[in-house]
C-alpha positions in Angstrom: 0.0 0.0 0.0 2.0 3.4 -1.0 1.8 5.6 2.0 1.7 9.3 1.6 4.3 11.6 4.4 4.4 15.3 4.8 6.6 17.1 2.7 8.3 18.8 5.6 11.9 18.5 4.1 12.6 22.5 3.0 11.4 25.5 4.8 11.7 29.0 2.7 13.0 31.9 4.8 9.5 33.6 3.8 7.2 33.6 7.3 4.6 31.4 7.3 1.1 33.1 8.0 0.0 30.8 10.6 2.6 31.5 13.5 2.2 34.2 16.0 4.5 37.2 16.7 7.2 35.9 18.5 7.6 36.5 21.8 11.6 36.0 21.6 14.5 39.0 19.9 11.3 41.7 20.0 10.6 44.1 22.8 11.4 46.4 25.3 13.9 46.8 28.4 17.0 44.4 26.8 15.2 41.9 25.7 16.6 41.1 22.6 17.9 38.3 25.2 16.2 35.7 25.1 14.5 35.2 28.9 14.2 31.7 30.2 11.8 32.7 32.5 9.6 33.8 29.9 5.4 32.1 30.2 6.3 29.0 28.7 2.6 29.0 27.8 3.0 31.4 25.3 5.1 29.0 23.4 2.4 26.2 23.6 0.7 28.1 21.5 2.8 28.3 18.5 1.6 26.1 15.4 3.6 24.5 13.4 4.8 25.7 9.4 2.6 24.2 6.7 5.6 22.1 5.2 3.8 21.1 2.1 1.2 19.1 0.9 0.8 15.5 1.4 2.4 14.5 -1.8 6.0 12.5 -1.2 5.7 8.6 -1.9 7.0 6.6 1.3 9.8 4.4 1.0 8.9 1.1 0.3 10.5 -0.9 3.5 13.0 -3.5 1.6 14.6 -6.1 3.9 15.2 -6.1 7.9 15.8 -2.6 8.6 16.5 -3.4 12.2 20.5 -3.1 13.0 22.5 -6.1 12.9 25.7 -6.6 13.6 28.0 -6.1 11.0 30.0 -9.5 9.4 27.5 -12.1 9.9 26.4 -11.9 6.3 28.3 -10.4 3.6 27.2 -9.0 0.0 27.0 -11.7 -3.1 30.0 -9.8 -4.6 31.9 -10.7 -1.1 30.8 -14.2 -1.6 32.2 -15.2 -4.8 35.9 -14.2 -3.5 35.4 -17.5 -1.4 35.6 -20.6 -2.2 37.5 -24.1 -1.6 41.0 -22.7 -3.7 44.0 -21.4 -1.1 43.3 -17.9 -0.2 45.3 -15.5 -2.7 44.5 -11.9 -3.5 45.2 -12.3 -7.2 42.2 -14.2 -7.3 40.3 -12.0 -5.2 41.7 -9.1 -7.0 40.2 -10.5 -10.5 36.8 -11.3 -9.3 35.9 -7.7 -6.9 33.5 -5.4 -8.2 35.3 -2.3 -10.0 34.0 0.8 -7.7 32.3 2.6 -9.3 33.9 6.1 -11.1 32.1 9.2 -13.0 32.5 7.9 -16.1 31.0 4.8 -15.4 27.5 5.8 -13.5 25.7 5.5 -16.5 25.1 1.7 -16.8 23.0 0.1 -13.9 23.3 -3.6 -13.1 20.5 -4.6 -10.4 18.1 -6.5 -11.5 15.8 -5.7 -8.8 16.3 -9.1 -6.5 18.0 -6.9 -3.6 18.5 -3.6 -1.8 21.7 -2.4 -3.5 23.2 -0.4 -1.2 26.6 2.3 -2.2 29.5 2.8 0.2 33.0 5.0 -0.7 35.9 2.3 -1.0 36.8 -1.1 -2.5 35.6 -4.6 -0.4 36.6 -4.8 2.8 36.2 -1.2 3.5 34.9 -0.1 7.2 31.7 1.5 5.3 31.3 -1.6 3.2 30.6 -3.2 6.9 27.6 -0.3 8.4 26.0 -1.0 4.9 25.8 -4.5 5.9 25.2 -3.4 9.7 22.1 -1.7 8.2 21.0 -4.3 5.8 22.4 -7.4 6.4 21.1 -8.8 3.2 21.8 -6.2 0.8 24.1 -5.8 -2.2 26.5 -3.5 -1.5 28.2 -1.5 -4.5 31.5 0.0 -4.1 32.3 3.6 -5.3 35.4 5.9 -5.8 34.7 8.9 -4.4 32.2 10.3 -1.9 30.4 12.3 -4.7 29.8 9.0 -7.0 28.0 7.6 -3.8 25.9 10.4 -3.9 25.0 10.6 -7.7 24.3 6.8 -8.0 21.7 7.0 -6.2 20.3 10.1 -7.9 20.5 8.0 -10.8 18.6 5.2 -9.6 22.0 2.9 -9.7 21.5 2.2 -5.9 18.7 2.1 -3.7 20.5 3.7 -0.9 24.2 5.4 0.1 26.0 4.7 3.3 28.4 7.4 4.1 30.7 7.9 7.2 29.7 11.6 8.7 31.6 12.0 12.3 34.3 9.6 14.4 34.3 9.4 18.1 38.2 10.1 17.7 38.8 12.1 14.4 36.1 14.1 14.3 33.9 15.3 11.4 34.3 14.1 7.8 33.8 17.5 6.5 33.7 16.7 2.6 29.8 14.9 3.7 28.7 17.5 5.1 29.5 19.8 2.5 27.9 16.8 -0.4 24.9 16.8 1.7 23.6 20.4 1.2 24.9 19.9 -2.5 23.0 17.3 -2.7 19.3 17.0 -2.7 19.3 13.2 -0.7 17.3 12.6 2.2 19.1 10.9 5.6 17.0 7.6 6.4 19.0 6.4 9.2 22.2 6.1 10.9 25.0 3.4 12.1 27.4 3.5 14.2 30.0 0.9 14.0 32.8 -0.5 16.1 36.1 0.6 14.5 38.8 -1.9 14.9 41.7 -1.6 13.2 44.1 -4.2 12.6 48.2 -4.4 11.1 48.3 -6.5 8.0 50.8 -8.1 5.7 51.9 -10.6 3.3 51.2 -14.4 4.2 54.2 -15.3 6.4 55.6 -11.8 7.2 56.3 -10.7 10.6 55.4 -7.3 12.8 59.2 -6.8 12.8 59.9 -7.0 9.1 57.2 -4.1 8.4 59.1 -0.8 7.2 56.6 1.6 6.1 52.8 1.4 6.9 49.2 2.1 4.0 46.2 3.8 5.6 43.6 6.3 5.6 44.9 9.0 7.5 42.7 9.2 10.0 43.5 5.5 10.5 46.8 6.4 10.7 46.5 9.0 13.6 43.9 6.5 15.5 47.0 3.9 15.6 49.9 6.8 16.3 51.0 4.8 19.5 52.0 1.5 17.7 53.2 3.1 14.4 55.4 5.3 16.8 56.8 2.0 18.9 57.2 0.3 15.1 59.7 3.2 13.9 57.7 3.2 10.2 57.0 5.2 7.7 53.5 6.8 7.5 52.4 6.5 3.7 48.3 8.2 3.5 46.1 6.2 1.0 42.5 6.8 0.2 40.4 4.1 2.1 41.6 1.6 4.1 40.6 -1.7 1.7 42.5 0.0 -0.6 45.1 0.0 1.2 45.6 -3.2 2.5 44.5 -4.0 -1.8 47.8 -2.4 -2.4 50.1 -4.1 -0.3 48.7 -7.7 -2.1 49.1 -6.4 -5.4 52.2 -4.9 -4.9 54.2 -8.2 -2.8 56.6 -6.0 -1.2 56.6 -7.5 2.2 58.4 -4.7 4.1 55.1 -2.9 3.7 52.1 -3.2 5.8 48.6 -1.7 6.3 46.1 -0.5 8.5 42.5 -2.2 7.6 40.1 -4.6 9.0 39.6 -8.0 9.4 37.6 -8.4 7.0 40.0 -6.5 4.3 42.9 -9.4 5.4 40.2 -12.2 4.1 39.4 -10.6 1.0 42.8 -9.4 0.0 44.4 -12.7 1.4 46.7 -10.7 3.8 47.8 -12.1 7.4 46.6 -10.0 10.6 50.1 -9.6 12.3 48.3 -7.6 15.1 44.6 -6.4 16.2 42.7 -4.0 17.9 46.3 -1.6 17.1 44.2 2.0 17.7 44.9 4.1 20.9 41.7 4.5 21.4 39.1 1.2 22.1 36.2 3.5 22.2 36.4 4.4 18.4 33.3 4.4 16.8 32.1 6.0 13.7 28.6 7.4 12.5 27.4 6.5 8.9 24.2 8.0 7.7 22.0 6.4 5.4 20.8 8.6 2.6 17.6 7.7 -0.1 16.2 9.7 -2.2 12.9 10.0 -0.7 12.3 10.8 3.1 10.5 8.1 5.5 7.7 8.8 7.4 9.2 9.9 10.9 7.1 8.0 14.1 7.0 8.0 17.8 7.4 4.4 18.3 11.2 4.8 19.3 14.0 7.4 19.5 14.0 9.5 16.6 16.8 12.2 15.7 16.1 15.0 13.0 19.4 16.8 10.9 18.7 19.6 9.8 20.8 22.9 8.4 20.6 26.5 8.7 22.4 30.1 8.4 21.0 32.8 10.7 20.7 36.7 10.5 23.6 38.5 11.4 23.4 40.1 15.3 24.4 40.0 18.5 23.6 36.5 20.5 21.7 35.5 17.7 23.0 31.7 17.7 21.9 31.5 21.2 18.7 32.8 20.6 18.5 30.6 17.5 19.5 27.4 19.9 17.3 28.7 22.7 14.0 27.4 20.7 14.9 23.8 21.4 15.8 23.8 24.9 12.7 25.8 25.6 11.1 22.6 24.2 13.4 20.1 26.6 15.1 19.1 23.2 18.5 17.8 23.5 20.6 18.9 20.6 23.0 15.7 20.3 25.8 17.6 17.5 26.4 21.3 16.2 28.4 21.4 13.2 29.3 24.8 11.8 30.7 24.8 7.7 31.6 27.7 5.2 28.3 28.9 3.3 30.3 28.5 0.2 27.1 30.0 -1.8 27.6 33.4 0.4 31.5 33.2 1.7 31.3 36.7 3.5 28.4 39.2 4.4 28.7 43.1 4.8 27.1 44.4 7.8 26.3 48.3 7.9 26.8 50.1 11.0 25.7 53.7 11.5 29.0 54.4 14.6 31.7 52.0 13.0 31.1 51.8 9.1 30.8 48.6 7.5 32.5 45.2 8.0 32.7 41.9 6.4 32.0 38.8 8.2 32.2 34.6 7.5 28.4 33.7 6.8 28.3 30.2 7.9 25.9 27.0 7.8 25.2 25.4 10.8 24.5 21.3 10.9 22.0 20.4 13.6 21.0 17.6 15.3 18.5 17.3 17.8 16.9 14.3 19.5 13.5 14.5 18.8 10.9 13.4 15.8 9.4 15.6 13.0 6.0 13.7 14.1 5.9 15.7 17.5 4.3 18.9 17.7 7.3 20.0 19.7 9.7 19.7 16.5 7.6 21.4 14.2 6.9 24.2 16.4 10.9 24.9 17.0 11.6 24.8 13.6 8.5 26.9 13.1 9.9 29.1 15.8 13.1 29.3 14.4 12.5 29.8 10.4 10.2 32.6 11.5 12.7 34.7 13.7 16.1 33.5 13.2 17.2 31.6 10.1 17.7 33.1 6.5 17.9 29.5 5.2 16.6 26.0 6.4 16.5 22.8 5.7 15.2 19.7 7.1 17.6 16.5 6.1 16.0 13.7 7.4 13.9 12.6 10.6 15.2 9.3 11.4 15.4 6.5 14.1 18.6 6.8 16.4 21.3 4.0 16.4 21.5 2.3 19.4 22.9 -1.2 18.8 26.8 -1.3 18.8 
């Protein structure tokens, strides 16, 4: 039965007609601070923007979408790297699925049988792994870049894109952020996965012979501790599978790499030591983007992204933040990026002349679902008063399966 959701995605700077003067930035006696002391009643009574009309198609649900651990079932292209024959990367090497490039998103191969699910990297690769988390009987497909991840499933290549946003160790992956206001994809969920990263090597080599070490870089700087107590040299590649692909292809057995597990099956490489980061706690946050929205419920945790720019003024991001914790929302990430549309503003003043500031975009998210009136009413609240710009991401249930 196709369901029908609110299309609550995009909210225009113009006001909507339906919200009340705002009892917040407006008055008399200072109080252009926002006053937590202020009638809370008064903000009961806001109603919430008219997002749109019912008109977006619901996602079909395809498969388990309930977490799983990742590695207890792998994709079919996964599969056909095994097999009775002694493990060798040249075979392995010959039978991977090619990621897939910019020149080469114009041919599709599903043939419907599966949720086909994109990831950045080759095999093996940490994403690879949430998309499996996520959907534990999916296709995945690999891709070059971040940006082909995004496009193949604009072009209908993929049904979905699992994409790494934020480490518990490293931080943001700004480049996503940046792809996701480019982009027009909506966030359907998240994972967060176990990072654990392990030293590999040619069959037979030892941890001693290892001379120079392959990784990401932020893999690199989780395992700084061992790497420093090895004495090697620090050589940056793109991904992590592609790494530890490199080192098989290559047969130099002086040189190691910094992948998972799962990469030394694939790529027929030995594990000459586990678990090698400094921190245990490393965990890192995918998102999983479609390109239509789901219908956001009550039924469990729910956390909505969203992304803004605000009016220039004094204490204007705390009034701009103040709208969810007069609601008891918990903002659970604040990420602030270069509005590379509008790089600097010119603000006018009558004492000091004009200056030139950064106009930035802040990435939101807050612990709460677009389904409760208290959601629609801060957003209402802030679009009204605050923000020259927002948009709604995604609405989406919260991870909470390691």
């Amino acid at each position: 039965m196709a369901l029908k959701c609110a299309s609550l995605w995009v909210c225009a700077r113009n006001p909507c007609s339906n919200l009340g003067a705002s009892d917040c930035g407006s008055g008399n006696s200072g109080a252009a601070l926002i006053s937590f002391k202020l009638d809370l009643e008064k903000f009961r009574k806001w109603e919430c923007c008219r997002f749109g009309a019912l008109t977006q198609q619901a996602i079909t649900p395809v498969e388990d979408e309930k977490p799983h651990m990742p590695g207890v079932e792998s994709s079919g292209a996964i599969e056909r790297t095994r097999g009775n024959e002694p493990r060798g990367f040249h075979k392995d090497l010959n039978l991977l699925p090619k990621p897939l490039t910019a020149n080469g998103l114009s041919s599709s191969p599903s043939d419907g049988s599966k949720v086909r699910v994109a990831y950045q990297g080759l095999p093996g690769a940490y994403s690879e792994a949430a998309a499996l988390k996520a959907y534990p009987k999916c296709e995945t497909v690999p891709c070059d870049q971040f940006e082909e991840v995004f496009k193949a499933v604009e072009l209908w290549l993929v049904d979905k894109a699992v994409l790494p946003i934020e480490n518990s160790v490293g931080g943001s992956i700004h480049r996503n952020y940046d792809l996701l206001l480019r982009h027009r994809l909506h966030i359907v969920g998240e994972v967060q996965l176990q990072v654990n990263h392990c030293l590999l090597g040619l069959p037979g080599t030892r941890k001693e012979e290892i001379k120079s070490v392959l990784s990401h870089p932020m893999a690199l700087a989780q395992c700084d501790m061992m790497l420093c107590d090895l004495g090697v040299l620090r050589i940056s590649a793109y991904d992590t599978a592609g790494a530890a692909q490199m080192v098989a292809s290559t047969g130099v057995r002086e040189t190691g790499a910094i992948a998972s597990a799962k990469a030394a099956e694939i790529y027929g490489l030995d594990i000459l030591a586990e678990k090698i980061q400094d921190d245990n706690d490393n965990i890192t946050r995918f998102l999983i983007l479609a390109r239509e929205p789901i219908i956001p419920g009550t039924d469990r945790p729910y956390k909505t992204s969203i992304v803004f720019t605000l009016e220039e003024g004094p204490g204007v991001l705390f009034k701009a933040l103040s709208v969810f914790a007069l609601r008891s929302i918990n903002l659970s990430k604040i990420e602030s990026r270069p509005w590379k549309q509008h790089p600097l503003s010119v603000v006018d003043n009558s004492n000091e002349g004009s200056a030139k500031h950064f106009d930035y975009l802040f990435f939101i998210d807050f612990e709460a679902s677009m389904a409760e009136p208290r959601a629609q009413h801060a957003l209402g609240h802030l679009q009204q008063e605050f923000a020259r710009f927002l948009r709604v991401l995604g609405s989406y249930p919260i991870d909470t399966v390691l």
